[in-house]
N, C-alpha and C positions, 0 to 999 in steps of 0.2 A: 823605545824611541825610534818608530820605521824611519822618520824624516830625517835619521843621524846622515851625514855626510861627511869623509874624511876632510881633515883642512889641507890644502897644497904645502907641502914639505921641499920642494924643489925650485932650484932658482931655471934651470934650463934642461930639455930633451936633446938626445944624440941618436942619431940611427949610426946601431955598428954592425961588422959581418959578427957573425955566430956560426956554430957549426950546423950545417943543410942550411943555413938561411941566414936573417938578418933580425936583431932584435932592437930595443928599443931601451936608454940608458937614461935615469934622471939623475942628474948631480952625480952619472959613473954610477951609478946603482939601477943591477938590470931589472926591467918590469916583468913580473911575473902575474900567470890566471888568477883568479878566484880559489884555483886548486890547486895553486900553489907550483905548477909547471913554471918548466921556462917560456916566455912567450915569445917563441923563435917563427920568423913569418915566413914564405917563401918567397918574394920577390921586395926588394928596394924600396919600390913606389908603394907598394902597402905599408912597410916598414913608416915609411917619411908619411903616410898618412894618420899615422896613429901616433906618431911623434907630435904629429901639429894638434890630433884632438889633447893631449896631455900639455901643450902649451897655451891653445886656449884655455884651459883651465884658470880660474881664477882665484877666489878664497879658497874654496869649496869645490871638490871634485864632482863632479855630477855626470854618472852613467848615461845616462838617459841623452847630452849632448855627446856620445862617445860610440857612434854606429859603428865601428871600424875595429875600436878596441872590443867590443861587446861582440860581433860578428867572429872576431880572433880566436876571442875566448872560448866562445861556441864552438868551433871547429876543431881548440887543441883540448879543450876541458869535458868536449862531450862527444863528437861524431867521431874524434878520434878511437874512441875506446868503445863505436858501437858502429863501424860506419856501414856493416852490411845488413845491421838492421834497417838503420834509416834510408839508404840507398835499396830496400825492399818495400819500405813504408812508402818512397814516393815513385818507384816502379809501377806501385799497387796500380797509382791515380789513373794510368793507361786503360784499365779494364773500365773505367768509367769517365772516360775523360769529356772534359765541359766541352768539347768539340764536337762533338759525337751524338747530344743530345738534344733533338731538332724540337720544335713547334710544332704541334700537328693543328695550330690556328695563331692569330691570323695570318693570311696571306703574304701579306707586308714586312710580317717579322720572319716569317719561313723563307722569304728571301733576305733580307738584310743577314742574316745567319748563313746563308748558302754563300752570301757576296763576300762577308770577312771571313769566316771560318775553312770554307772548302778549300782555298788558296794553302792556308794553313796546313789541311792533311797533307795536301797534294806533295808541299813541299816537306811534310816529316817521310813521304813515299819518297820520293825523290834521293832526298841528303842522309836520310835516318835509316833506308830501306826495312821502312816499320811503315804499310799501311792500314788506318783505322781508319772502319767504316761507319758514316753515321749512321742514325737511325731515329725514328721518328717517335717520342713521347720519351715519358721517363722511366719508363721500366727497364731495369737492368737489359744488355744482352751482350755475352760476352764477345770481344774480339779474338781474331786470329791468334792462337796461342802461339806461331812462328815470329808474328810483329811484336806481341810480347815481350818474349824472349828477349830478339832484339834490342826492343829501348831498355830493360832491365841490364844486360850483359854495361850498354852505355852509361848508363848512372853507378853501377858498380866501380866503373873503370874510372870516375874522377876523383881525385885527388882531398883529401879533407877538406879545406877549406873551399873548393869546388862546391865541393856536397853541403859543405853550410850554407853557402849561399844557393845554390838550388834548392834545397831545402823552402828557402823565401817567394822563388822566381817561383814555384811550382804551388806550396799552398795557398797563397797569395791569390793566385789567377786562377786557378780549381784545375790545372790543365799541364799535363806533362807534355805536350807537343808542346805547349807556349813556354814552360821553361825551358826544353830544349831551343826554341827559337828563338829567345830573350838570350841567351849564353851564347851560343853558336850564329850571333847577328842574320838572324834572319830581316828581320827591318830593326827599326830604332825603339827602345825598350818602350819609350812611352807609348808609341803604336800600338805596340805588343799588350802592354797594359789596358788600352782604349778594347782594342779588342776583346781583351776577356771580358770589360764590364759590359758587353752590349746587350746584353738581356737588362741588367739593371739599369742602363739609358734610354732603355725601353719604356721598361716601366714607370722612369722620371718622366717620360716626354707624355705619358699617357695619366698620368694622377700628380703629375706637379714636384717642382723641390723640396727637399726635405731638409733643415741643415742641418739637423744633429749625421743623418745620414750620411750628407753630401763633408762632412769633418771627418767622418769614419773614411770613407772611400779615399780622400786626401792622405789622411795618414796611411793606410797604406797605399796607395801609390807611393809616397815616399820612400817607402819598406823596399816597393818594389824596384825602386832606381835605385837604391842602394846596393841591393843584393846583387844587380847586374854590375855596377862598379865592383863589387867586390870581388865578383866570381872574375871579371875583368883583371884582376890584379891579384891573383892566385895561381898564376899561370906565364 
């Protein structure tokens, strides 16, 4: 039975301290992962946000309204116990990042990409001191192994639940400068987000709407303002 669903056992949620952090308490009984971990959070305001998805709850527990608990879990039940894989897995995204991969027609799009995107490197040169150069078509070519380095040493260096959520800000957008810049508020996430899609509003504005499409893109967008709230409130 996949559609099983736990039934709600609790009358009310508590955010308390715990040790390194804060956790979350139904009826005095503390909420643990999937794996059975403690699910100790590190700041307050995430703690109280995953409190309130367990009191929305209603009959029926249901994951799927529970971005926060589910993102937690992520971070103590899995990136913990791999986090310099996965912190190399979206390092990678650098060597080929959606910024970086220009138009070589038309005209119109070769600028519209020059006008959002260059701003973009400019400022991971700038704040990230990692410059990536673009280049024109899709064939591989690698960047500066020094700039690399760089943003790899930076993703190494955040914190589990950091790295879960960048983890989202980064597959999401196809582009490690943009989840760098979604985290580190370079503009407003959803900017950040319009940004990555601009090849595919391209393509909309040139062959028309789609809407099974245009629900995909929505939901993650949603993915994607989550994941900055979260990375927001991991820190």
């Amino acid at each position: 039975m996949s559609d099983w669903k736990p039934k709600r056992f609790w009358t009310a949620s508590a955010v308390v301290e715990a040790d390194d952090g804060y956790t979350v308490e139904l009826d005095g009984r503390r909420v643990k992962t999937p794996a059975k971990a403690g699910l100790i959070l590190p700041t307050r305001a995430m703690a109280e946000e995953v409190a309130a998805e367990w009191d929305a709850q209603e009959k029926e527990v249901d994951p799927a309204q529970m971005p926060f608990t589910r993102s937690a879990n992520a971070a103590i039940d899995k990136v913990r116990h791999q986090h310099a894989e996965v912190a190399d897995m979206l390092a990678d995204y650098g060597d080929s990042d959606l910024l970086c991969y220009r138009a070589t027609h038309p005209h119109e799009l070769q600028e519209r990409q020059a006008v959002q995107w260059d701003p973009a490197l400019d400022w991971a040169a700038e704040t990230l001191a990692a410059r990536l150069v673009p280049v024109a078509g899709v064939l591989h070519q690698p960047q500066s192994t020094s700039a690399l380095d760089t943003l790899r040493r930076r993703v190494h260096d955040f914190n589990d639940f950091q790295l879960a959520a960048f983890h989202d800000l980064v597959s999401l957008s196809g582009s490690l400068v943009l989840g760098f810049a979604a985290g580190l508020n370079w503009r407003d996430a959803g900017e950040i987000w319009k940004i990555s899609r601009l090849d595919e509003d391209w393509q909309i504005e040139q062959w028309g709407h789609d809407d099974e499409a245009h629900a995909v893109a929505e939901t993650k967008k949603t993915a994607f303002l989550h994941a900055k709230r979260f990375f927001d409130l991991s820190i």
